[in-house]
N, C-alpha and C positions, 0 to 999 in steps of 0.2 A: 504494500500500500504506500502509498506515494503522501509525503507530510511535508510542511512546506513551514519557518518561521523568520522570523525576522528579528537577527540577530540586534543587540544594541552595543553600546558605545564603540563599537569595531569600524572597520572600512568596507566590510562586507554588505549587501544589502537583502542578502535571501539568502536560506538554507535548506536546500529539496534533497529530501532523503525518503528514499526507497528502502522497505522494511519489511521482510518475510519472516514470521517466525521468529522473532527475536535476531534476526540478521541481517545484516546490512549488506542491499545489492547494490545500492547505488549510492552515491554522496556527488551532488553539484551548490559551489557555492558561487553566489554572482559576487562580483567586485570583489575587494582585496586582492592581496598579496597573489597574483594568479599562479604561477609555480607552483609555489608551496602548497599552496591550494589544491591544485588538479596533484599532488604528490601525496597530501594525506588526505585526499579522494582516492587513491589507489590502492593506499595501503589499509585503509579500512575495511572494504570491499570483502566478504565474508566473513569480517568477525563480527562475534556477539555483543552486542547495545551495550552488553555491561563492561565486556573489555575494552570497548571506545572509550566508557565512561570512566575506567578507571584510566585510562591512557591519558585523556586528553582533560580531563575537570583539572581546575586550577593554574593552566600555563599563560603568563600573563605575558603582552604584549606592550614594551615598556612601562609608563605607567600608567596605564587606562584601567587596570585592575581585571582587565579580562583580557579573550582573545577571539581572536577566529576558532579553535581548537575548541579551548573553555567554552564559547558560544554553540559549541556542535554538539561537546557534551551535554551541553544546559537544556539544547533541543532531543537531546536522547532521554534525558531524564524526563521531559513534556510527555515523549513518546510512550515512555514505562509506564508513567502513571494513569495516562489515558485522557492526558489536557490537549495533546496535538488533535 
């Protein structure tokens, strides 16, 4: 199922994630850091919500107190609980 949020204080301005099962088929993120981006878009790609979430919650992006990463996890956590 295809979930869609909008991350905050980042550079990014959407986050569409693809989710079977508790697994991640897909991750696109629009704007920010593109690279890096389409690179932890790739490497997430079959794992579980929860190992994104423990990979990526809390990595911060100088000092904005979040990230693009942090914001992916924040939208897998929406996704867990059944707020997305």
């Amino acid at each position: 199922m295809e979930y869609r949020y909008k991350p905050q204080g980042v550079c990014s301005t959407e986050i569409i994630l693809d989710v079977e099962d508790g697994i991640i088929k897909n991750l696109k993120v629009q704007n920010g850091c593109n690279g890096n981006l389409k690179g932890i878009s790739s490497l997430v790609k079959g794992m579980s919500i929860d190992e994104v979430i423990k990979r990526l919650k809390g990595i911060q992006c100088g000092n904005k107190g979040t990230s693009c990463p942090d914001q992916i996890a924040k939208a897998l956590e929406k996704i867990k609980k059944g707020e997305a």
